[in-house]
C-alpha positions as CSV (number, residue, x, y, z in Angstrom):
1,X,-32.5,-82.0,6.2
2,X,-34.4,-84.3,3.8
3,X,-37.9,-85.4,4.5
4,X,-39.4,-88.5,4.7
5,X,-41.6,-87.2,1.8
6,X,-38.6,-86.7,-0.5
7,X,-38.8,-82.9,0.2
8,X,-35.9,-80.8,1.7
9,X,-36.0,-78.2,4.4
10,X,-33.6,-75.4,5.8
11,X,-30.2,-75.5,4.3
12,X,-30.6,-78.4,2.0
13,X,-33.6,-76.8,0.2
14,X,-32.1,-73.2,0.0
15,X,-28.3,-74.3,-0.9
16,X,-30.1,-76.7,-4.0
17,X,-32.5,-73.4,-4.9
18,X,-29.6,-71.0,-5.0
19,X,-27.1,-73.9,-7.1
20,X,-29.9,-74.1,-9.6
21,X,-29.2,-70.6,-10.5
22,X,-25.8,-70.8,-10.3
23,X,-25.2,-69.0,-7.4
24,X,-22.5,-70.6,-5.1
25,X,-23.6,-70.2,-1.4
26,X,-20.9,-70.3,1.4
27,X,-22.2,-70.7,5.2
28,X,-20.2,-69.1,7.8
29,X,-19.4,-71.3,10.8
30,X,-20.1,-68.4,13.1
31,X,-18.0,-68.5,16.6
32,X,-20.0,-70.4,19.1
33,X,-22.2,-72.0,16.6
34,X,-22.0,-75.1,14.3
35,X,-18.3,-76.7,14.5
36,X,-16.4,-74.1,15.5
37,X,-14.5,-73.3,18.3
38,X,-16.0,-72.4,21.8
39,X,-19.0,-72.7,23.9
40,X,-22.4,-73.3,21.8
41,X,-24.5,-70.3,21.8
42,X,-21.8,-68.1,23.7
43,X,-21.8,-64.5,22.1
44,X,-18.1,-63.9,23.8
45,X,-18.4,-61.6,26.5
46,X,-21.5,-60.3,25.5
47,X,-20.3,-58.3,22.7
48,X,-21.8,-59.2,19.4
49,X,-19.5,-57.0,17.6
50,X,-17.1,-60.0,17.9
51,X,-19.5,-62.2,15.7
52,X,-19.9,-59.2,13.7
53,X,-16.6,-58.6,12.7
54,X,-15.7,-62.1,12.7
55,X,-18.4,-62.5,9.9
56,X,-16.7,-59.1,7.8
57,X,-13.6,-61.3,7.5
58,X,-15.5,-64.3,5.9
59,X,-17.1,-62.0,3.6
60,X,-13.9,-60.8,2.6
61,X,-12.2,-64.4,2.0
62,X,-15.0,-64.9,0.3
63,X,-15.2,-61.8,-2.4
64,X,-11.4,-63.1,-2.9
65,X,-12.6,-66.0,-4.3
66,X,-14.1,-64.4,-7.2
67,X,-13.0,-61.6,-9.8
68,X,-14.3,-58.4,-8.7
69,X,-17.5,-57.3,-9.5
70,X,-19.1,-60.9,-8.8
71,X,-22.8,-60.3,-7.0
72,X,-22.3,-60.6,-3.8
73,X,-25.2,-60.8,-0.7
74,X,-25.0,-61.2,3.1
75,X,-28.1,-63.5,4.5
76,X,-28.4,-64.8,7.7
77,X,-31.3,-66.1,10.4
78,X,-32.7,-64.7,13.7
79,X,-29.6,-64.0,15.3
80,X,-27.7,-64.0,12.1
81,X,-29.9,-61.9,10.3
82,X,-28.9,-59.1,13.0
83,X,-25.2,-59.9,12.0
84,X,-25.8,-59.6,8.6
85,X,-27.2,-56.3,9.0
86,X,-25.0,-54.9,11.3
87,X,-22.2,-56.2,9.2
88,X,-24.1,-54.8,5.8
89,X,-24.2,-51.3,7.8
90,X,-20.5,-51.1,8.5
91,X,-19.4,-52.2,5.0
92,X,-21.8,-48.8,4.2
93,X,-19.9,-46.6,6.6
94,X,-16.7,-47.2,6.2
95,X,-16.7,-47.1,2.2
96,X,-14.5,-50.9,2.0
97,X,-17.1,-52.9,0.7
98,X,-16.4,-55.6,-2.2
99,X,-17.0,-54.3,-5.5
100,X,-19.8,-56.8,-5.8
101,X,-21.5,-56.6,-2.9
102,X,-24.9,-55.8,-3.4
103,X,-27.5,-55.6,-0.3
104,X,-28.4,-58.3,2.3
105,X,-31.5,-61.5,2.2
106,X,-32.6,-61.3,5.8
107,X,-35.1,-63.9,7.2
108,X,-36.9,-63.7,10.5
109,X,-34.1,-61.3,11.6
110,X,-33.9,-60.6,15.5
111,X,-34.8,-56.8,15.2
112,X,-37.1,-56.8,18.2
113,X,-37.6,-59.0,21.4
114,X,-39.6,-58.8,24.6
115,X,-37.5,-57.5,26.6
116,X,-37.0,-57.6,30.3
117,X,-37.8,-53.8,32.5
118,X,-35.1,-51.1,32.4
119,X,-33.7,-51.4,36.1
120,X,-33.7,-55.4,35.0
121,X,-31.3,-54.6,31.5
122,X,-29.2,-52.7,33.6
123,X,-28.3,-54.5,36.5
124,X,-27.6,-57.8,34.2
125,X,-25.8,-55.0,31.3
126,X,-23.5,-53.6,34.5
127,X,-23.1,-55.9,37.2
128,X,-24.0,-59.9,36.4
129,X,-22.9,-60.6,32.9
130,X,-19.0,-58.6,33.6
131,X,-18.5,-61.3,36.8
132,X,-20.5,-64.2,35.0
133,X,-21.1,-64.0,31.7
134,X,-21.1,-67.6,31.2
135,X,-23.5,-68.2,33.9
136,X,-27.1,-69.0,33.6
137,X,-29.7,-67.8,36.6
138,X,-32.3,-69.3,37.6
139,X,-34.4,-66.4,37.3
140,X,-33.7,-66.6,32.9
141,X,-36.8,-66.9,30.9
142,X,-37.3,-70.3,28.5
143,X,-36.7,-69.9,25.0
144,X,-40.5,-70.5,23.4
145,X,-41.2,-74.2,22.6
146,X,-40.4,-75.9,19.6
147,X,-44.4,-76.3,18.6
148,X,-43.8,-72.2,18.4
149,X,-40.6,-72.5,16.0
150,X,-41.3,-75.3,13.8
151,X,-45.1,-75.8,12.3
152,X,-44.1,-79.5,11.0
153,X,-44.1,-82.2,13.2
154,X,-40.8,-84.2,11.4
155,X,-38.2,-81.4,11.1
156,X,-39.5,-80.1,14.7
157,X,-38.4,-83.6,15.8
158,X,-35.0,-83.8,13.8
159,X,-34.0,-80.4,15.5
160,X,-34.9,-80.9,18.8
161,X,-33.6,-84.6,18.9
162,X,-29.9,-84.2,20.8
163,X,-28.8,-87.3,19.3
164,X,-29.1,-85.8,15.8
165,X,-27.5,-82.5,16.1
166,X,-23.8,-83.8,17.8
167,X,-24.7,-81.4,20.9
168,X,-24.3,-78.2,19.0
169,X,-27.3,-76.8,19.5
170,X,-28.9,-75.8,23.3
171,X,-32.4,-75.7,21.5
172,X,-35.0,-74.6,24.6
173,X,-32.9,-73.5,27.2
174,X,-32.2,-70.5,29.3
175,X,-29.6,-67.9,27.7
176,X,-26.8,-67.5,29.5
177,X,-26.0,-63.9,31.0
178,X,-23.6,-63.0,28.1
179,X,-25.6,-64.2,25.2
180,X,-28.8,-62.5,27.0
181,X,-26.7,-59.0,27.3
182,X,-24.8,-59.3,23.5
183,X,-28.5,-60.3,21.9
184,X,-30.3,-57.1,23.6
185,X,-27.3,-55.0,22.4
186,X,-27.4,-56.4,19.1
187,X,-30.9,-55.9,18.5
188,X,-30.7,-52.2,20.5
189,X,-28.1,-51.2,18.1
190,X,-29.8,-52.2,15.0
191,X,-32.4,-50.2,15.7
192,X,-30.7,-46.7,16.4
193,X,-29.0,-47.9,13.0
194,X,-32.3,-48.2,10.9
195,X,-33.0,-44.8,9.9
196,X,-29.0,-44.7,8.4
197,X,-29.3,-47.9,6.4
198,X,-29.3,-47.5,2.7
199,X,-28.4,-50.8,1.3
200,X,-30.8,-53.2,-0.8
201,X,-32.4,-55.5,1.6
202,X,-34.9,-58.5,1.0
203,X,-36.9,-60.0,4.0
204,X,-38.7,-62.9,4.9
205,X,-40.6,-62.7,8.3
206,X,-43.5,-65.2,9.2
207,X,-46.5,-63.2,10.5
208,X,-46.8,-65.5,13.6
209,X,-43.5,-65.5,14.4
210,X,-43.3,-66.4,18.3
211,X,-39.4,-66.4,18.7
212,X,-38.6,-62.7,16.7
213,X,-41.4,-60.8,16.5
214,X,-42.1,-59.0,12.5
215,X,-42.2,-55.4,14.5
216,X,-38.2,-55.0,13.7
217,X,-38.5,-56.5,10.4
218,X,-41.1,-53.8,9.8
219,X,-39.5,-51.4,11.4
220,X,-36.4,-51.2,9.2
221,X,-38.1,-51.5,6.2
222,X,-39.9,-48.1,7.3
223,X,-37.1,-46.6,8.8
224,X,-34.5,-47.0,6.1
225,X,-32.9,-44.6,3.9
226,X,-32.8,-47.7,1.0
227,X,-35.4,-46.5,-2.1
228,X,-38.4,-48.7,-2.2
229,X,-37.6,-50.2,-5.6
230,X,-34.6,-51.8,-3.5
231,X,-36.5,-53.1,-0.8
232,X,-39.0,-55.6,0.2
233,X,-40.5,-57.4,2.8
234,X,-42.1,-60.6,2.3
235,X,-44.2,-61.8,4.8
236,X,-45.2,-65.2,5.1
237,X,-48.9,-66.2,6.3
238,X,-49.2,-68.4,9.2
239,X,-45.1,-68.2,9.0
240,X,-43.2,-69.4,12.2
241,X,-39.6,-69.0,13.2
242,X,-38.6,-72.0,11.1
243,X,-39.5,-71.5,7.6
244,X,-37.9,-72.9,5.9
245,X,-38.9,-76.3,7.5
246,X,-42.7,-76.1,6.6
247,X,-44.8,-76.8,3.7
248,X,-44.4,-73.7,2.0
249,X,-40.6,-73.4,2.3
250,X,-40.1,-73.0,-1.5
251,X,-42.3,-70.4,-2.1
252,X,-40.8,-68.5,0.7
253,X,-37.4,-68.6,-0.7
254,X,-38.4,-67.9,-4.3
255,X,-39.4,-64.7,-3.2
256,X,-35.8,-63.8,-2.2
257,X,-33.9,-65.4,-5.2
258,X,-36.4,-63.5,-8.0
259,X,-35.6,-60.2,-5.8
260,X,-31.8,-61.0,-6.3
261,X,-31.6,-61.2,-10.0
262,X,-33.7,-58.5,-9.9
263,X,-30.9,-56.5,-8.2
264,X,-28.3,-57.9,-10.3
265,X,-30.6,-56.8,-13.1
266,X,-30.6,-53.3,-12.1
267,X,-27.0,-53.2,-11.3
268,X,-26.4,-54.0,-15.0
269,X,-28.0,-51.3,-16.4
C-alpha cells in the first residue's frame, strides 16, 4: 500500500527495494490465501505439507524462468516464513535444489506460538479437526488485535478495513480447527528440523512481536548447522508483526538485501 505521506509499506515498498537492484521478485499466491482457489486461511486438512509442497512447485517454475545458476531465495511472512523454511529444508534433503538457489529471507517467521496444554493438542490433533476441520468452536482463542500487529494507525486501518481487501483476508478471527492443527504442526516440525538446517538464512523479527513470538527466530539461528558467516538475525527495536508497515520499514528491509549480495558475493568467489 502507498501512504498518504507518499511512502510505501509491505509489498509495494519491498517489490520497489528489490527492482532497484535488479532483482525480479515473484509472490506466490499460496492455496487459501490471496486469489487463489479455496477457503481463505484454510491450511487443507490440517496438513501444511500441502502448502509446502505446493510452494516447491512455484519455486521450480520459477528457477525455469532463468538460466541456471541465476541467485535464487525463498522469503516469506509468519506463516509463510515456516513454509519457506520447511520448503528450504526439503530442497536440502533431497539434493534437487536449483542450481541457484541460495538460502531463505525469513521475517517474523511462525517458529513458536503459545500453545494450548498437551491433553488440549491432542484431543483437537485426533478427534475434532479429522470430523471438522473446517469448523470453528466457540472455545478458539482471538487472534491478537490489530493495535498488536500494526504500530501505524493508516496501514492498520487499510488492513483491517473489509471493504479494502475483497474479503480475502479473515484478519481477527478465531482459527478454524484445521488451520489451528496444520499451524501447531508446522511450527512443531520446524523445530525438531532446526538443529539439521544448513542453508544461509537472513531474519527479520521485531523484538515486540505479539503475534509470533522472536523465541523460534532465535531458536534456529542457534540451533542450525548453517556457519555464522551465512547467518543473521536482524532484530528490529520496538518491531511488531507488521514491519514492514511502520516507520522504519526501509531500514528493516535493507538489512536483508545488503545480506543477499553479500551471499551472491561469496558464492562468486
Amino acid at each position: 500500500m502507498k501512504c498518504s505521506d507518499g511512502r510505501y509499506c509491505d509489498m509495494a515498498l519491498r517489490t520497489r527495494m528489490m527492482n532497484a537492484k535488479g532483482f525480479a521478485v515473484y509472490a506466490h499466491d499460496q492455496l487459501g490465501h490471496g486469489f487463489s482457489e479455496g477457503e481463505r486461511f484454510y491450511i487443507p486438512n490440517g496438513d501444511f505439507t500441502i502448502n509446502r509442497d505446493d510452494l516447491l512447485r512455484f519455486v521450480k517454475l520459477v528457477a525455469d524462468e532463468h538460466p541456471d545458476g541465476t541467485p535464487l531465495f525463498l522469503s516469506g511472512d509468519s506463516y509463510g516464513g515456516c513454509l519457506a523454511f520447511h520448503a528450504a529444508h526439503k530442497l536440502q534433503t533431497e539434493g534437487n535444489a536449483p542450481a541457484g538457489f541460495m538460502g531463505c529471507a525469513l521475517n517474523c517467521p511462525a517458529f513458536d506460538g503459545d500453545f494450548p496444554a498437551w491433553p488440549v493438542v491432542l484431543a483437537l490433533r485426533y478427534i475434532l479437526k479429522p470430523l471438522f476441520p473446517r469448523w470453528t468452536p466457540f472455545f478458539m482463542p482471538h487472534p491478537i488485535t490489530p493495535e498488536r500487529v500494526w504500530k501505524e494507525p493508516e496501514p492498520r486501518a487499510f488492513y483491517t478495513d473489509q471493504s479494502e481487501n475483497h474479503g480475502l483476508v479473515k484478519g481477527g478471527k478465531p482459527f478454524c480447527l484445521g488451520t489451528a492443527e496444520g499451524l501447531i504442526r508446522a511450527i512443531q516440525s520446524a523445530q525438531e528440523l532446526f538443529p539439521s538446517f544448513c542453508q544461509p538464512f537472513h531474519i527479520n523479527h521485531g523484538s515486540v512481536d505479539y503475534g509470533v513470538p522472536i523465541s523460534g527466530s532465535e531458536q534456529l539461528f542457534k540451533q542450525s548447522k548453517t556457519p555464522p558467516n551465512k547467518k543473521e538475525l536482524n532484530i528490529v527495536d520496538d518491531g511488531y508483526h507488521g514491519l514492514f508497515s511502520q516507520l522504519d520499514a526501509k531500514d528493516t528491509f535493507q538489512h536483508e538485501i545488503v545480506w543477499i549480495e553479500k551471499m551472491i558475493l561469496q558464492n562468486k568467489r
